[in-house]
C-alpha positions as CSV (number, residue, x, y, z in Angstrom):
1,X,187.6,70.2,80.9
2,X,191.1,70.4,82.2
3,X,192.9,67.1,82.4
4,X,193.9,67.4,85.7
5,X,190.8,68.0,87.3
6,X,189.1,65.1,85.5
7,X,191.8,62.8,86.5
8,X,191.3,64.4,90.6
9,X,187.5,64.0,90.6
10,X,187.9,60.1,89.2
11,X,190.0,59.6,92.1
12,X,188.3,61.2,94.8
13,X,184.4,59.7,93.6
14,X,186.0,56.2,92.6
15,X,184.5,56.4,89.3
16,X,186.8,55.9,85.9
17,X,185.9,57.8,83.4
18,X,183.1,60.0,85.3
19,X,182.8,62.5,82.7
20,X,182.4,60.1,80.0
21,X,179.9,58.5,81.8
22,X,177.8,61.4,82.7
23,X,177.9,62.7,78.9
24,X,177.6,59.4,76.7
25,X,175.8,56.8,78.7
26,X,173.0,59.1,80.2
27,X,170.4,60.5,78.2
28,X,169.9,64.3,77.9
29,X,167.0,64.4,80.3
30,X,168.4,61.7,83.1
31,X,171.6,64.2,83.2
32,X,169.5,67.5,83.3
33,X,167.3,65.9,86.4
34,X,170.8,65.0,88.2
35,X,172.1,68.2,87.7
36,X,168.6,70.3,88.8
37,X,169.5,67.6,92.0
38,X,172.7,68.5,92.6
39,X,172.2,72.9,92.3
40,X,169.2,72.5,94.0
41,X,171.1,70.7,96.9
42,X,174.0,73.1,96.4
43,X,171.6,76.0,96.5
44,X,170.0,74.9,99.6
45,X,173.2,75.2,101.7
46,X,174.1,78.5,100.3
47,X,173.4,82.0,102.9
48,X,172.2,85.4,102.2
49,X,175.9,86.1,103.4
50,X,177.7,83.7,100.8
51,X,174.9,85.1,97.8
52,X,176.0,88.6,98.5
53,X,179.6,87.7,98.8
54,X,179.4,85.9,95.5
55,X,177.4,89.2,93.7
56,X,180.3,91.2,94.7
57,X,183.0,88.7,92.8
58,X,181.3,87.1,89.8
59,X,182.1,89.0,86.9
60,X,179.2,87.6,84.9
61,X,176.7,89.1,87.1
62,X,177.8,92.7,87.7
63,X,175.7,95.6,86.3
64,X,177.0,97.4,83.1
65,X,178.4,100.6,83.7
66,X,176.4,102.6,81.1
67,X,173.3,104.8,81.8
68,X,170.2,102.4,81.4
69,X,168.4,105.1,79.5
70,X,170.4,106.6,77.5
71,X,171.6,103.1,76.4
72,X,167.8,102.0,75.9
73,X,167.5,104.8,73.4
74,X,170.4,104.5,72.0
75,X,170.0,100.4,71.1
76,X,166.0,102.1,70.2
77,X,167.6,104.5,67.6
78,X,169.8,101.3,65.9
79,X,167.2,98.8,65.6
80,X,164.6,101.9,64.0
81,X,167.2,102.6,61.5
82,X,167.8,98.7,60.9
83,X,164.2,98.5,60.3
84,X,164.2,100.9,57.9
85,X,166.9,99.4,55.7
86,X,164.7,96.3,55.8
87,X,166.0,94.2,59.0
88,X,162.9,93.0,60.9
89,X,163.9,93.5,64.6
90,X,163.2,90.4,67.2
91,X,163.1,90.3,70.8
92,X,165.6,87.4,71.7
93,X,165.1,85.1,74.7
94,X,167.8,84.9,77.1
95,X,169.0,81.5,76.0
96,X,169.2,79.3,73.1
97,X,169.7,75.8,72.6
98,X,172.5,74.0,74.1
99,X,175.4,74.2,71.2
100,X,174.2,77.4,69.7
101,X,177.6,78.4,69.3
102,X,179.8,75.2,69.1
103,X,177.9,73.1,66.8
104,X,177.9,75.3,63.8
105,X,181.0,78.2,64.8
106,X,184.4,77.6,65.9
107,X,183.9,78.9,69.2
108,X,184.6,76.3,72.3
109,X,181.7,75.1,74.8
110,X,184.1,76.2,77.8
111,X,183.5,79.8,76.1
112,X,180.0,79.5,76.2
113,X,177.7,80.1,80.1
114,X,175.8,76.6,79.6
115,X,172.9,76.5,81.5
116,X,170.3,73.5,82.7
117,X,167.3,72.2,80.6
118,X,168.8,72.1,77.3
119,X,170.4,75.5,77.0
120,X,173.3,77.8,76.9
121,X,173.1,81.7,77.8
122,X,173.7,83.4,74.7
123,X,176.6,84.7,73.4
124,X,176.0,85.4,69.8
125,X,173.0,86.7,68.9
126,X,173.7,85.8,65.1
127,X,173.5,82.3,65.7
128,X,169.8,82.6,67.1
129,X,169.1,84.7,64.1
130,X,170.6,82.2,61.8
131,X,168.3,79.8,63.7
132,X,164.7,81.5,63.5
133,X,166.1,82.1,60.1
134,X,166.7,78.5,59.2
135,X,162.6,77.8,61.1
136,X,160.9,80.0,59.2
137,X,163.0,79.1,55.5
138,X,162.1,76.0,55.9
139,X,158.7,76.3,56.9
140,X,157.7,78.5,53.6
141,X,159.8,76.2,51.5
142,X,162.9,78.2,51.3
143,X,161.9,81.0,49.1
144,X,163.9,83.5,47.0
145,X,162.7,86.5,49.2
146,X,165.6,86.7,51.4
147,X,164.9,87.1,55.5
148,X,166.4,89.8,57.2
149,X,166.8,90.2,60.9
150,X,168.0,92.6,63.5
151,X,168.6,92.1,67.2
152,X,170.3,93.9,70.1
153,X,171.1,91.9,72.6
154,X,173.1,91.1,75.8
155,X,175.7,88.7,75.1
156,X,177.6,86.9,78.3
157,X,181.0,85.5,77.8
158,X,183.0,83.0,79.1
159,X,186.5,83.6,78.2
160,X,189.0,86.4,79.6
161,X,187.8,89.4,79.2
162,X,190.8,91.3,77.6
163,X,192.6,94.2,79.8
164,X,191.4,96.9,77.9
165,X,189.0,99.5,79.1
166,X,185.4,99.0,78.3
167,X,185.7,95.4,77.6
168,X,183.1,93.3,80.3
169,X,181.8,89.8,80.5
170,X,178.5,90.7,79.7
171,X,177.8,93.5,76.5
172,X,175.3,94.9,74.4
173,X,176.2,94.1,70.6
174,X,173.5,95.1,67.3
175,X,172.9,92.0,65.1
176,X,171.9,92.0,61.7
177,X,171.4,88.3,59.5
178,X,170.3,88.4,56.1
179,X,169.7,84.2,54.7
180,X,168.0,83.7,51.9
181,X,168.6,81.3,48.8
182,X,171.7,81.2,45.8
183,X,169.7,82.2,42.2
184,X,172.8,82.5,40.5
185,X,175.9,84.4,39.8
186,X,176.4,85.4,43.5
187,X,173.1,88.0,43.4
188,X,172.3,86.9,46.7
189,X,175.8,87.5,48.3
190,X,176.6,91.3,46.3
191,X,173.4,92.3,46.6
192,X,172.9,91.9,50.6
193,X,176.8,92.6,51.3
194,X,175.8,95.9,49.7
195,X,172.7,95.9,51.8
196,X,174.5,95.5,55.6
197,X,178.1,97.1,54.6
198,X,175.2,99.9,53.3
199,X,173.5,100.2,56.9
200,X,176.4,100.7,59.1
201,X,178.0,103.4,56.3
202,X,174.7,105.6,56.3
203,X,174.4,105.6,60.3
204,X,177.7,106.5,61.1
205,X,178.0,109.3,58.5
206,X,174.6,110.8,58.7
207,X,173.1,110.1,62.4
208,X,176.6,110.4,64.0
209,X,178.5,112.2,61.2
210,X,181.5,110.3,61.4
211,X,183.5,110.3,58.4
212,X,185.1,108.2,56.2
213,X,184.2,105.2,57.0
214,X,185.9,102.6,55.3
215,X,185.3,99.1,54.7
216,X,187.9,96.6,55.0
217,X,187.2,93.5,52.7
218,X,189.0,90.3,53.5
219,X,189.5,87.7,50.9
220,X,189.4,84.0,52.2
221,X,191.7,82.7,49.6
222,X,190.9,78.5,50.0
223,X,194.7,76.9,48.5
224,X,194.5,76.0,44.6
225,X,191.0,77.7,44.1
226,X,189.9,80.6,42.9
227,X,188.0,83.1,45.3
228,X,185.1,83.8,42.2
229,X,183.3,85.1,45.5
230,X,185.0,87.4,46.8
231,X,186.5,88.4,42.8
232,X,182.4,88.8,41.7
233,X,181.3,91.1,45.2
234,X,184.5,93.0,44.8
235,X,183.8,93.7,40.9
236,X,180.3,94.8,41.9
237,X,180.9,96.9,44.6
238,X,183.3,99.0,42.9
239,X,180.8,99.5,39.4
240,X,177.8,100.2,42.1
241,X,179.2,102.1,45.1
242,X,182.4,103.7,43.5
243,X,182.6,106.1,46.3
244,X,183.4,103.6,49.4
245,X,186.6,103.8,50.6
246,X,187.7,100.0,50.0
247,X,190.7,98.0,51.8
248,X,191.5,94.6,50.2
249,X,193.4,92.4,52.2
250,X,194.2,88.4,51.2
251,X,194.3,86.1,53.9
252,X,194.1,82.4,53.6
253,X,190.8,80.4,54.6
254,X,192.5,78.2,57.0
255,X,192.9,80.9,59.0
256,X,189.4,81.4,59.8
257,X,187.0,79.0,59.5
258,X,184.5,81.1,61.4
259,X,183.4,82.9,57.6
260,X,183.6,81.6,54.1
261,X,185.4,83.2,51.4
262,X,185.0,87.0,52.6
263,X,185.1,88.9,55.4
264,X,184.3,92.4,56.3
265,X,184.9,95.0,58.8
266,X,183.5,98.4,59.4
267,X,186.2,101.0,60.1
268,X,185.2,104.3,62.0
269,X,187.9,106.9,62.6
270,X,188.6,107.1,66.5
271,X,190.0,109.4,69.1
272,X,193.8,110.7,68.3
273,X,193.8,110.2,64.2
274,X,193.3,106.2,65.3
275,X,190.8,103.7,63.4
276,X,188.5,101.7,64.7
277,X,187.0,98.4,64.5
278,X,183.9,98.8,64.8
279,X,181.5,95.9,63.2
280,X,182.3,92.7,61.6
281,X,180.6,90.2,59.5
282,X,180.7,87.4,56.8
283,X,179.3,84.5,55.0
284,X,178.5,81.6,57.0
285,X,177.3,78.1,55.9
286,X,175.2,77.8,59.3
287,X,171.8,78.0,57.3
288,X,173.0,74.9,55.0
289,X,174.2,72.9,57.8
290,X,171.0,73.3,60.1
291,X,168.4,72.5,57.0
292,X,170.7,70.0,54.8
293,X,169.4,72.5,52.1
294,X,173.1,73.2,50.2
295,X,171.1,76.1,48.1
296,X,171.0,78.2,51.5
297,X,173.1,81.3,51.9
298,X,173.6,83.1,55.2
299,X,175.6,86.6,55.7
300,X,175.7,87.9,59.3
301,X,177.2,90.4,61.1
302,X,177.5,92.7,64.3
303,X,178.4,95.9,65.7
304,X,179.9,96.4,68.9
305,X,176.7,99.0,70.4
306,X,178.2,99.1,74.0
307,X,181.8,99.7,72.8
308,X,180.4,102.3,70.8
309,X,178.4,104.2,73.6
310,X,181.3,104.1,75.6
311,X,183.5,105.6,73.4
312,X,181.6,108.7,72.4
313,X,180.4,109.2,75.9
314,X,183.8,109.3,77.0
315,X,183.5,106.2,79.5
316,X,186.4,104.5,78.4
């Protein structure tokens, strides 16, 4: 919350330390009743006039500008081919628990649409994923059999939306998790780094025959240790998969805390001789901090769907 505004609204109510109060000395369900009090009183003096006028300037709220069809089959056609490669595909709610995205990620609260009752609008998919991943782990006693999910889902926003064309507040992105358990000499992590990098390569080059596509893989070099990670998936990749175009790049882990020791990004060629960005993903430790189980390995990543549908149906 900015400074300023904290300081005004202590003045005007007459209360010190008003946000401070509200968030340490009231319990989670005292504040959630005050607030359903307060929108329900603000909600009550709102007209059909102000609603309307409010549609036409919230930029969380505005239709996507994509044919609802043709992007239904088109998010269809990803999560079939996901299933096939072994992703189980899962209908998302709307919202997830309040610090989905803060309380394991690096992303900030104010970036996140928090909502009433214990929830935020969700703005990474993955994070749910590594969630139901982390329930259902535990529940069969964290097995060896590694779970793999897929989801396509709206995600909403919070920050400025960069002025670019086709970026929105609100977007369609394909999700794929894959958490499972460490049995040694980094199996887990070559094995289902092969696995998504896999996916994206054989969609784009046979369903959409888009070619090369290279794979950018981004060393998370921690100081005075060596990356055996990235070093052991690197080693494999080349002995397995020979023929994928590989781009090493070193970067430092302090500069992105988000993944852990390796990064990776999906690289379609674009309009003009340009490359494109077109999915990301990484190792997280979301799955070891959510269970207190340190044998727990998560990879995630996810694929721009919407940017993608705009781009080849020349929208943007």
């Amino acid at each position: 919350m900015n400074k300023n505004i904290h300081d005004r609204l202590s003045v005007e109510t007459g209360i010190p330390n008003l946000v401070q109060i509200l968030a340490g000395q009231l319990s989670a369900s005292d504040l959630n009743s005050l607030l359903l009090e307060v929108f329900s009183q603000k909600t009550s003096k709102t007209t059909p006039a102000e609603l309307l006028r409010t549609y036409r300037q919230n930029r969380f709220v505005q239709p996507a500008p994509v044919d609802a069809i043709a992007f239904a089959e088109c998010c269809l056609e990803w999560l079939k081919a996901a299933q096939i490669a072994g992703f189980q595909p899962l209908q998302l709610s709307p919202v997830c628990p309040l610090g989905t995205c803060s309380v394991v990620a690096t992303a900030h609260q104010d970036k996140i649409l928090t909502a009433l009752r214990g929830t935020e609008v969700v703005a990474d998919a993955t994070n749910v994923l590594a969630l139901e991943s982390a329930v259902r782990r535990q529940k069969q006693g964290y097995p060896a059999t590694p779970l793999h999910f897929s989801a396509v889902h709206r995600h909403v926003r919070a920050q400025e939306v960069p002025k670019a064309p086709g970026f929105s507040a609100h977007f369609g992105v394909l999700c794929l998790t894959s958490a499972g358990r460490d049995t040694g000499s980094f199996s887990f992590e070559t094995e289902n780094l092969r696995r998504h990098i896999g996916f994206y390569k054989t969609v784009f080059e046979k369903n959409f025959n888009l070619s090369p596509v290279k794979i950018r893989l981004i060393a998370l070099d921690a100081a005075g240790e060596e990356n055996r990670l990235f070093h052991t998936v690197l080693s494999f990749l080349r002995k397995n998969e020979p023929d994928w175009p590989l781009e090493i790049i070193r970067s430092k882990q302090s500069e992105q805390e988000y993944y852990r020791r390796l990064q990776f990004k999906v690289v379609i060629p674009g309009a003009g001789g340009r490359e494109l960005e077109i999915a990301d993903g990484g190792f997280t430790d979301w799955t070891q901090r959510m269970s207190g189980n340190r044998k727990e390995r998560l990879l995630i990543s996810g694929m721009g769907l919407e940017l993608l549908y705009k781009l080849r149906n020349g929208l943007i």
